[in-house]
Biotite code that builds the C-alpha atoms (Angstrom):
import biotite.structure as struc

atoms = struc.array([
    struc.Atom([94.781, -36.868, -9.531], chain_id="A", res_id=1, res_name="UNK", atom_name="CA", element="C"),
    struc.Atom([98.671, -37.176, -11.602], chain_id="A", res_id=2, res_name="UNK", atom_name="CA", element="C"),
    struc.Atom([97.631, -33.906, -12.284], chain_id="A", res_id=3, res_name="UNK", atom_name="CA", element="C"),
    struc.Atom([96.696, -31.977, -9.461], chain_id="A", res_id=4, res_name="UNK", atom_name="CA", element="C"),
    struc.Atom([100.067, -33.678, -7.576], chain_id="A", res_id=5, res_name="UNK", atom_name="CA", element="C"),
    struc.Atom([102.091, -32.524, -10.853], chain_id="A", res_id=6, res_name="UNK", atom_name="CA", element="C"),
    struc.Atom([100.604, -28.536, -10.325], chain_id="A", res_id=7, res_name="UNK", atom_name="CA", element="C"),
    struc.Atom([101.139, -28.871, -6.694], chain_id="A", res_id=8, res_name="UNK", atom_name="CA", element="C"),
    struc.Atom([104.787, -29.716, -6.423], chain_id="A", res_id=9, res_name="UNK", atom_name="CA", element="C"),
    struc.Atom([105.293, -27.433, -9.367], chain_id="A", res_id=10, res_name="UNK", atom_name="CA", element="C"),
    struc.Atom([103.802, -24.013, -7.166], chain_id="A", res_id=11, res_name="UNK", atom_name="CA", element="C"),
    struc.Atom([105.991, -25.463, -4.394], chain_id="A", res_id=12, res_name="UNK", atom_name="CA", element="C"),
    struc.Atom([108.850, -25.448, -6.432], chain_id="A", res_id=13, res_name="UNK", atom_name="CA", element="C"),
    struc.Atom([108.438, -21.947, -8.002], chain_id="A", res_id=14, res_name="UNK", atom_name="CA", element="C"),
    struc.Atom([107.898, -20.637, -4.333], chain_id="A", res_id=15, res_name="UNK", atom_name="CA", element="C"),
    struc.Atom([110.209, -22.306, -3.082], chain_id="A", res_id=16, res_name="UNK", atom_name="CA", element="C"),
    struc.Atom([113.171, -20.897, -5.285], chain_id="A", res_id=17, res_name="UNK", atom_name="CA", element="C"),
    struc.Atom([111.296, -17.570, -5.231], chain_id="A", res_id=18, res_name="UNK", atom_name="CA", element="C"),
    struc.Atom([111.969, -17.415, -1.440], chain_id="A", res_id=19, res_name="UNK", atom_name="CA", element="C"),
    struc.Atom([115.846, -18.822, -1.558], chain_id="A", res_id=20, res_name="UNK", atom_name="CA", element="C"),
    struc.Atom([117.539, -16.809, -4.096], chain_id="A", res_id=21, res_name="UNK", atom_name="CA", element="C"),
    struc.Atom([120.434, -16.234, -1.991], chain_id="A", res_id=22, res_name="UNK", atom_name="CA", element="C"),
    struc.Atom([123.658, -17.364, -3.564], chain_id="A", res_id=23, res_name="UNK", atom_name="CA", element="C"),
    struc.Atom([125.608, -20.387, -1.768], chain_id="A", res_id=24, res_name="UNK", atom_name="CA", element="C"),
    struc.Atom([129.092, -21.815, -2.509], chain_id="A", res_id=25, res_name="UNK", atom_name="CA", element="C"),
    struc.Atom([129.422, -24.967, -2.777], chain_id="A", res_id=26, res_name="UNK", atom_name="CA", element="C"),
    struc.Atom([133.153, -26.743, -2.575], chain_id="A", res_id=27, res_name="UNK", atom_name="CA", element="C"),
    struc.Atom([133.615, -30.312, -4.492], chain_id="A", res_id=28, res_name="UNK", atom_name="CA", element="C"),
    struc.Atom([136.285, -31.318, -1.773], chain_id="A", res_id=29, res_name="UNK", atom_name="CA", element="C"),
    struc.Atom([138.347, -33.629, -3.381], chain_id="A", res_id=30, res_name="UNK", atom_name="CA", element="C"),
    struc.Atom([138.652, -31.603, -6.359], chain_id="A", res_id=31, res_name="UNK", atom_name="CA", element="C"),
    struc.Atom([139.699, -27.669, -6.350], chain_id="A", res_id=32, res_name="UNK", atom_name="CA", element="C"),
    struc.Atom([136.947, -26.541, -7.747], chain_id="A", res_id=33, res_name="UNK", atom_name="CA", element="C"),
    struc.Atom([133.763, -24.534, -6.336], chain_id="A", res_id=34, res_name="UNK", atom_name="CA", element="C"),
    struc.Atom([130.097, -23.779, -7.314], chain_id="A", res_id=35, res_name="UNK", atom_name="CA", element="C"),
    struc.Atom([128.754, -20.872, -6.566], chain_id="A", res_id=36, res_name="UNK", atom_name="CA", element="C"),
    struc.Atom([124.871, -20.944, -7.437], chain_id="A", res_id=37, res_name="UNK", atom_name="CA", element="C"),
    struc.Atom([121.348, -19.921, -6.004], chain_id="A", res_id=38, res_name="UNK", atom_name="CA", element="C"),
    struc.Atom([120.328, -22.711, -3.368], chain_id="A", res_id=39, res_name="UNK", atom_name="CA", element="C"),
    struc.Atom([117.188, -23.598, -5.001], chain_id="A", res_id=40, res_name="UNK", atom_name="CA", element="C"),
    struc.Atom([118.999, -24.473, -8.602], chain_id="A", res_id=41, res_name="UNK", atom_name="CA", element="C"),
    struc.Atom([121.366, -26.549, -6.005], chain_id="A", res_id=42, res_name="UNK", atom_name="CA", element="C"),
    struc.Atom([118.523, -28.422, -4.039], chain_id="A", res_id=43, res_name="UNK", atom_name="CA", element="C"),
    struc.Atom([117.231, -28.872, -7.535], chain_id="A", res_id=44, res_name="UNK", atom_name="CA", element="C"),
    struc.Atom([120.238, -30.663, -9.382], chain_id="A", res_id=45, res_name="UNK", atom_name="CA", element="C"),
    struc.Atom([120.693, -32.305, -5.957], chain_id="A", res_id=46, res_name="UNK", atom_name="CA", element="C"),
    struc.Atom([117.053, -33.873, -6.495], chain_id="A", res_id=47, res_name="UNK", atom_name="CA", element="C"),
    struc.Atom([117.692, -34.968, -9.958], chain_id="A", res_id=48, res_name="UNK", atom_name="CA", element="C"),
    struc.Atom([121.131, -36.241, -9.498], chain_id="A", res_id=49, res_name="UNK", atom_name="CA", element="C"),
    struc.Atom([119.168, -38.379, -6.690], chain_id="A", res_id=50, res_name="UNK", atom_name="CA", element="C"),
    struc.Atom([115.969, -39.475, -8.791], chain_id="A", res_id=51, res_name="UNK", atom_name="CA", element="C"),
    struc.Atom([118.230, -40.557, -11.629], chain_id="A", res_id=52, res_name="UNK", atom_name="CA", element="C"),
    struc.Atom([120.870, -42.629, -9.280], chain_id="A", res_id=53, res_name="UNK", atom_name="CA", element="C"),
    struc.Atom([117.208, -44.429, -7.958], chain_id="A", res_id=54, res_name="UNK", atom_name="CA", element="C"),
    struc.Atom([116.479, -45.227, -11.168], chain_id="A", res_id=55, res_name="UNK", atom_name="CA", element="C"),
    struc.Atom([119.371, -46.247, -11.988], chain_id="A", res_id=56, res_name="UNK", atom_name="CA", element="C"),
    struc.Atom([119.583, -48.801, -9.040], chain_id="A", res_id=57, res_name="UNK", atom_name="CA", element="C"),
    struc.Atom([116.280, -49.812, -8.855], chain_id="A", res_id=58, res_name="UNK", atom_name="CA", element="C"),
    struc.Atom([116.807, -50.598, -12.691], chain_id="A", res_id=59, res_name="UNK", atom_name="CA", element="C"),
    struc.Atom([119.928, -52.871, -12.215], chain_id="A", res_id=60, res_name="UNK", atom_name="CA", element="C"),
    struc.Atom([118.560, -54.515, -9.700], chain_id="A", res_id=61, res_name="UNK", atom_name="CA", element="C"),
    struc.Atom([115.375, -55.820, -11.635], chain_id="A", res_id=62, res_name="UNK", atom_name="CA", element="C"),
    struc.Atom([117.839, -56.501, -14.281], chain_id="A", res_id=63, res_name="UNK", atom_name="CA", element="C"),
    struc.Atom([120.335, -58.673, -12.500], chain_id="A", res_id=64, res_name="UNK", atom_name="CA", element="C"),
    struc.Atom([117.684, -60.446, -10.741], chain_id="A", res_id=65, res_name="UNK", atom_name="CA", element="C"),
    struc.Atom([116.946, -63.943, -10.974], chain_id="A", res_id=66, res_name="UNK", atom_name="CA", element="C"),
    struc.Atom([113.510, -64.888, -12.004], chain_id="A", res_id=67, res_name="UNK", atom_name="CA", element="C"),
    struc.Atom([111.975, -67.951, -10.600], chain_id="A", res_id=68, res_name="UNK", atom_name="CA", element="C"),
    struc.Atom([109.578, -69.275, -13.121], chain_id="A", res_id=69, res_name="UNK", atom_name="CA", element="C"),
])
């Protein structure tokens, strides 16, 4: 089942940055600086950037938590 999930989102990913190739810019405001990128390799670091900050949170939390035993 892991696997057939794993080959879906993977053909929904290629398609998807098949079909948004199109360059975007994106400003970081408080800083001068800007991206410009395709909007799928955006969406994409976007998505990591988010999975990892998750983990990252969900990880503290289970390590700063007090266990009643």
């Amino acid at each position: 089942m892991l696997k057939i999930l794993f080959w879906l989102c993977a053909i929904l990913f290629v398609t998807f940055s098949v079909v948004n190739r199109q360059e975007v810019v994106a400003s970081l405001w408080p800083l001068p600086y800007e991206i410009i990128a395709p909007l799928s390799l955006l969406l994409f670091i976007l998505f990591v950037f988010g999975f990892f900050a998750g983990f990252l949170s969900k990880s503290l939390q289970k390590f700063f938590s007090k266990k009643t035993t």
